[in-house]
Each structure stands twice: as C-alpha cells, then as structure tokens.
VOKEKOL-195593 format. One line per 10 residues: their letters; for each residue x negated, y, z negated of C-alpha. Coordinates in steps of 0.2 Angstrom, whole numbers. Each point is the difference from the previous one (the first is absolute). Layout:
! VOKEKOL-195593
a) X/Y/Z; ...
***
This chain:
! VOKEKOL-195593
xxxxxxxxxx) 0/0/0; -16/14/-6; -7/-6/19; 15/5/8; 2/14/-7; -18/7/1; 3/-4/19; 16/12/-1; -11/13/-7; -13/-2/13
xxxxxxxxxx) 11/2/13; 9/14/-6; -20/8/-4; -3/-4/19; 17/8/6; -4/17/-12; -16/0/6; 6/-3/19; 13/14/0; -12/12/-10
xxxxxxxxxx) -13/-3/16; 16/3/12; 4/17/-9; -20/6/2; 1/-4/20; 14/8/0; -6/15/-11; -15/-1/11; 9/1/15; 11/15/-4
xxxxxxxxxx) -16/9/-5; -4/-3/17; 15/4/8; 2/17/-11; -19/5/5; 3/-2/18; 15/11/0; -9/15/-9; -14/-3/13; 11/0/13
xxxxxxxxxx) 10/15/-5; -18/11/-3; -6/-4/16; 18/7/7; -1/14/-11; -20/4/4; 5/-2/18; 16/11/0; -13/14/-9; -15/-5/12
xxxxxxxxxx) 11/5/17; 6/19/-8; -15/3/-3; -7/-7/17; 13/12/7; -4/15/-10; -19/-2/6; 4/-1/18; 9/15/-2; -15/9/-8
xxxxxxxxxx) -11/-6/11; 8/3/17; 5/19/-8; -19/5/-4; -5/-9/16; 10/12/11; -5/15/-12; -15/-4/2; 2/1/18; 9/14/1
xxxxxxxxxx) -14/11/-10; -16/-10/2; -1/-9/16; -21/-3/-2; 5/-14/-14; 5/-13/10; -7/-14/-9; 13/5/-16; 15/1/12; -6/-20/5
xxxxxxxxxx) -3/-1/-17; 16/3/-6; 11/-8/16; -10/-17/-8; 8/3/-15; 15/2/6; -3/-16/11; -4/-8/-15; 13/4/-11; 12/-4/13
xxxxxxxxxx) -7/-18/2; 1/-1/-21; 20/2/3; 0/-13/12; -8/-13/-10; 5/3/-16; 18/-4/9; -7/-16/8; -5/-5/-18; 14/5/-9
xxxxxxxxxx) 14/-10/14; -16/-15/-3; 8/1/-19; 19/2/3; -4/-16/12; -10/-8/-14; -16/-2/13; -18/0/-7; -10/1/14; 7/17/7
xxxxxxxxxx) -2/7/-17; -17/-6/-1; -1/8/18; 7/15/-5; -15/2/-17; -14/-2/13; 6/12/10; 3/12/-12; -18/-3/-5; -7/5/13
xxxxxxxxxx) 11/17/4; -5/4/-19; -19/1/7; 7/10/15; 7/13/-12; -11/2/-12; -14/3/15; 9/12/9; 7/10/-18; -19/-1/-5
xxxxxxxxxx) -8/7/14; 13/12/8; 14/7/-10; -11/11/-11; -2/18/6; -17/4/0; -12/15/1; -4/-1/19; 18/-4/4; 5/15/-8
xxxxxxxxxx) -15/10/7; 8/-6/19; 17/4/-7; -4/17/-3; -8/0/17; 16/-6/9; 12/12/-11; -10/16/6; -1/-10/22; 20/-1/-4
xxxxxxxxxx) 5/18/-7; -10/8/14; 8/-11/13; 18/6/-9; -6/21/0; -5/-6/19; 20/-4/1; -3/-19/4; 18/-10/-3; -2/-15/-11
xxxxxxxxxx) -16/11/-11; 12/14/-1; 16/-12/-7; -13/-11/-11; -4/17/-9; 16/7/-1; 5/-17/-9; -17/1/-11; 2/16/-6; 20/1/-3
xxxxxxxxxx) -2/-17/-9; -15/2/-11; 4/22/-4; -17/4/9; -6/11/14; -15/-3/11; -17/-12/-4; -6/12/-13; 14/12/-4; 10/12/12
xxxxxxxxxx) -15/11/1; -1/-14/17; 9/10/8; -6/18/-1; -5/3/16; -16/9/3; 6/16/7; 14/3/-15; -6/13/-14; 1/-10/-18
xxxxxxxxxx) 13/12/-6; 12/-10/13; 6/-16/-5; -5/-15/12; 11/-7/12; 7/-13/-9; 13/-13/9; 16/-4/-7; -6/-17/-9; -10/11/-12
xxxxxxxxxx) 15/8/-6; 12/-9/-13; 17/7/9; -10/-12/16; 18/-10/8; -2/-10/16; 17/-2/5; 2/19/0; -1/12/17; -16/7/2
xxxxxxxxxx) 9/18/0; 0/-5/-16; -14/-7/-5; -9/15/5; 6/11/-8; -2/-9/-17; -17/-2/4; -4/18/1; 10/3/-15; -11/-14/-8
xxxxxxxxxx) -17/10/7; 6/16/-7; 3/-7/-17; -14/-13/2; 11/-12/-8; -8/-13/11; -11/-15/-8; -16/6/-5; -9/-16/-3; -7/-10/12
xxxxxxxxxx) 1/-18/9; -14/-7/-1; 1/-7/-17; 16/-4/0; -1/-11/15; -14/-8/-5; 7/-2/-16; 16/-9/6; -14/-12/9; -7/-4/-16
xxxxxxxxxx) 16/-3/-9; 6/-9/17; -16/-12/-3; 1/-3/-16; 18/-5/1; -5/-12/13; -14/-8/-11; 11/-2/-15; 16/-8/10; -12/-12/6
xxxxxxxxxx) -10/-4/-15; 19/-5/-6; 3/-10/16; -16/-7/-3; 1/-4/-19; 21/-8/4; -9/-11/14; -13/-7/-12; 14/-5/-13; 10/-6/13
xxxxxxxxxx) -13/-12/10; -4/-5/-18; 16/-5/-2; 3/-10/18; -17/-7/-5; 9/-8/-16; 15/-4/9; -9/-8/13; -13/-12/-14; 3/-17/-2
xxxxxxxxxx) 9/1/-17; 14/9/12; 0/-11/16; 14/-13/-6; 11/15/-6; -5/10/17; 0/-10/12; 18/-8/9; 3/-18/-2; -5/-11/16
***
C-alpha cells in the first residue's frame, strides 16, 4: 500500500514539475512575443520620424542650393553638394519604406536590406555635412565678391539682378552691399539724399502702380526713412543660419537612422528569425 502510494506521489511530483516547465516555455515565449512587438513598433515609430525629417532636409538643402545660385554662382561644388543631399535624403525615404512594408510583411531579409543600406547613406551624409555645409572664410570672401558683381549688374538695370535685389532688400529691411550710401551717385552733392529704389523703403508694395510707387519713393528719399543698413551681412547671415540648419536636420536624420538600422539589425538576428520570418 506505502509503494503505491509513493508512486502516486511521484507521479503527481512529475506532473507539478511538467506543468511548471509548460508555464516557463510559455512565459518564455510571451517574453518573446512581447519584445518583438515593442521592436517592431520602434522601428515603425524611428521610421515614421526618419522620413519628416528626410523631407525637411531635402527642403533645406534644395532651398540653399538655389540661394546659393542665385547670389554666388562661383560655388558650384556646394550647390552639388547639397543636390547630393537632397539625393540622399530622398533615397533614406525610400528605403526606410522598403524596410518598414519588410515588417508589416513579417520579411527579414528586406529589413536586413534596408539596415545595409541605410549604412552606407549614413557615410554619404556625414561626408557631404562634414565637408560642405559649413560656411567658411573664403566662401564668404567669394560671397562678398558675387554680392558687389550682382548689385552693380542691378544699378546697370539687368532684369533678374534688379528683381533678386528688390526681394533682398524688401525681405531682410536693408539697402545696397554696404548701406544705401551704394547708391549715391558720383555727381550728387552729399547734402542730397542717394537715389534709393523703392525696395529700400518700408512703404515698398509690388502689386502697386508704379505712379505710385514713385511717388512714395521720393517721399521716402526726402524723409530718408529708407533702410539704412546694409545687405551684405544680412545675406550672408541667412547663409549661415541656412547651413547650419541643414547640418543639424541632418545630424537628426543621421542620429534616427543609426537607432533605426540598430533596430532592423535586431530584428533581423537569429534570436528574431522564427518570429520574423513567414512560415513555409
């Protein structure tokens, strides 16, 4: 009868011991599934975040590019510069969207696809960040340069020089490179005010007559209520702040796609394949 009952009591151990092995799979299993789900939703979420500002940077870049052409011709290698950007950034929406339709379809070899890629348009941008989007000394010294070849061409009545300046100086409040001294012609005593345009003057309106127009400009001469700072470092100030907003929306962009290609890195490890990958 004790035999028996020790074999009951074995049994039953076995059983306890069975169902408590069943519960830790299980527990171990839901860990899993629990993980996977929070990876997945972070690389949605880092995607999501990677693509606005992907947009933002192409944006940037294709805004200083045309700037730049507009006031500084000579720099052609920053206007290459920052079309690659925009390239890159561009190619960093299309595959972060190849990676993250990989996820939605559960497929690890497009996300792993996607990591490399975005690998290797990481070194692109940082490259082309490090070397080109700063502002330095000689490109402000050629700036300077192709601000004073533009407003002569503008005095000289040249179309699209005259409209670029009338936008600069009605946008930024300033008149001529240095000040509106730049138009003082040579044979007008100093007592006179200089023959300002209209863009100097705060009353300046595009969509008014030029009957108009004229006459607030002389009334803007005689009361020398026109701008009495120059461009030049305005304008190149804007180039600056430009830059430098392009260099930080790509340092985010950057930073995003690291965490993000760490992420499809994970997603795509072993430890992930069974819970990635379709069943055959």
């Amino acid at each position: 009868m004790a035999t028996v009952e020790a074999k009951e009591s074995d049994i039953r151990d076995d059983v306890t011991l069975e169902a408590r092995g069943h519960e830790k799979t299980l527990e171990k299993s839901s860990t899993l599934s629990n993980g996977k789900h929070c990876l997945k939703a972070t690389f949605v979420v880092l995607g999501i975040i990677s693509v606005i500002a992907a947009l933002a940077l192409i944006v940037l870049a294709v805004l200083t590019s045309m700037a730049t052409k507009a006031y500084d011709a000579e720099q052609t290698s920053r206007m290459v510069s920052m079309v690659l950007l925009a390239v890159s950034a561009a190619a960093t929406v299309c595959v972060v969207i190849y990676g993250e339709v990989a996820v939605f379809k559960k497929q690890r070899n497009p996300v792993h696809i996607a990591a490399v890629v975005l690998a290797i348009l990481i070194i692109v941008q940082a490259l082309i960040a490090g070397i080109s989007v700063n502002v330095e000394p000689s490109d402000e010294a050629k700036l300077q340069k192709s601000l004073a070849e533009s407003f002569k061409l503008a005095k000289d009545g040249n179309p699209r020089h005259s409209k670029m300046w009338s936008m600069t100086q009605s946008d930024l409040d300033c008149c001529g490179v240095y000040g509106p001294e730049d138009y003082r012609s040579s044979k007008l005593p100093y007592y006179f005010p200089p023959d300002v345009p209209i863009a100097c003057c705060p009353s300046y309106d595009p969509s008014r007559s030029d009957l108009v127009q004229e006459r607030d400009r002389e009334l803007c001469k005689v009361k020398k209520t026109y701008y009495n700072g120059g461009c030049k470092d305005l304008v190149l100030l804007v180039f600056k702040e430009t830059s430098s907003m392009v260099l930080t929306v790509d340092i985010i962009l950057m930073v995003v796609e690291i965490i993000l290609m760490i992420v499809g890195a994970i997603l795509c490890s072993k430890q992930w394949i069974h819970k990635v990958e379709p069943s055959k």
